[in-house]
C-alpha positions, -999 to 999 in steps of 0.1 A, spaced: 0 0 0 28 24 5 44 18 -30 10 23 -46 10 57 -27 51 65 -36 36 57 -72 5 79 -71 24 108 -57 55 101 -81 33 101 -111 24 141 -106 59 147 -105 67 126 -139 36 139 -155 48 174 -146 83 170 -163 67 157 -192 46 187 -196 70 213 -189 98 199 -215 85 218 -242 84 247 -224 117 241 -210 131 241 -243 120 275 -255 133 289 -226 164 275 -235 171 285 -270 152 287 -301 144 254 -316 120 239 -338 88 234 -334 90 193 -335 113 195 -309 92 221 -286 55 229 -289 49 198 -310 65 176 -283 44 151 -270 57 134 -238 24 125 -220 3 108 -247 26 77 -259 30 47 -238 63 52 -214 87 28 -235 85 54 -264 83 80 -239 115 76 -228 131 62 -263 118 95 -273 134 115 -240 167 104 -251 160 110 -287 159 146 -275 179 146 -242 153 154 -215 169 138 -189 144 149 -164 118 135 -185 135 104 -188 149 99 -150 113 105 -137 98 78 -165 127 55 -155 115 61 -117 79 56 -125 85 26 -141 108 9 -115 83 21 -90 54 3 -110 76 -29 -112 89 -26 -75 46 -30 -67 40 -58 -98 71 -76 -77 58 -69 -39 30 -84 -49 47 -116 -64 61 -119 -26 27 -136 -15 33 -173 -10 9 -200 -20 15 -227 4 -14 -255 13 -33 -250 44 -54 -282 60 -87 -273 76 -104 -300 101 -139 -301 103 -153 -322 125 -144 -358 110 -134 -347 75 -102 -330 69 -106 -306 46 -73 -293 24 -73 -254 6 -45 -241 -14 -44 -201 -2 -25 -173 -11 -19 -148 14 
């Protein structure tokens, strides 16, 4: 439960990078328009989100994708933890045998 909060909150802080990159470029120096106002960071899935980062070296872009995405793994992998292991229940004069997880 706390990685799934780390995540939420992390996700307003990668979501904010990818929005301000365009803007950050500007600032910057003058550059074309495919590589600031028509930059899309937020729309495509985070694999070509952060292909495309270091395409045009936003390495804040690409550290926070890189940190979203370990944090979404580090969760997929906490919940892998969870053992299935076999559990006997005895009721009365029948055993009774359950396979539970967690």
């Amino acid at each position: 439960m706390a990685l799934n909060f780390v995540a939420a909150l992390w996700h307003q802080t990668d979501y904010h990078c990818k929005v301000v990159a365009p803007w950050l470029h500007i600032q910057d120096h003058v550059t074309p328009g495919r590589k600031s106002m028509l930059l899309d960071y937020v729309s495509p899935w985070l694999p070509v989100c952060l292909y495309i980062a270091t395409q045009h070296r936003d390495w804040r872009v690409f550290v926070s994708g890189s940190a979203y995405s370990l944090l979404k793994l580090a969760i997929l992998v906490s919940t892998g933890l969870f053992i299935v292991q076999e559990t006997v229940l005895a009721l009365d004069s029948q055993s009774l045998s359950l396979l539970c997880g967690a």
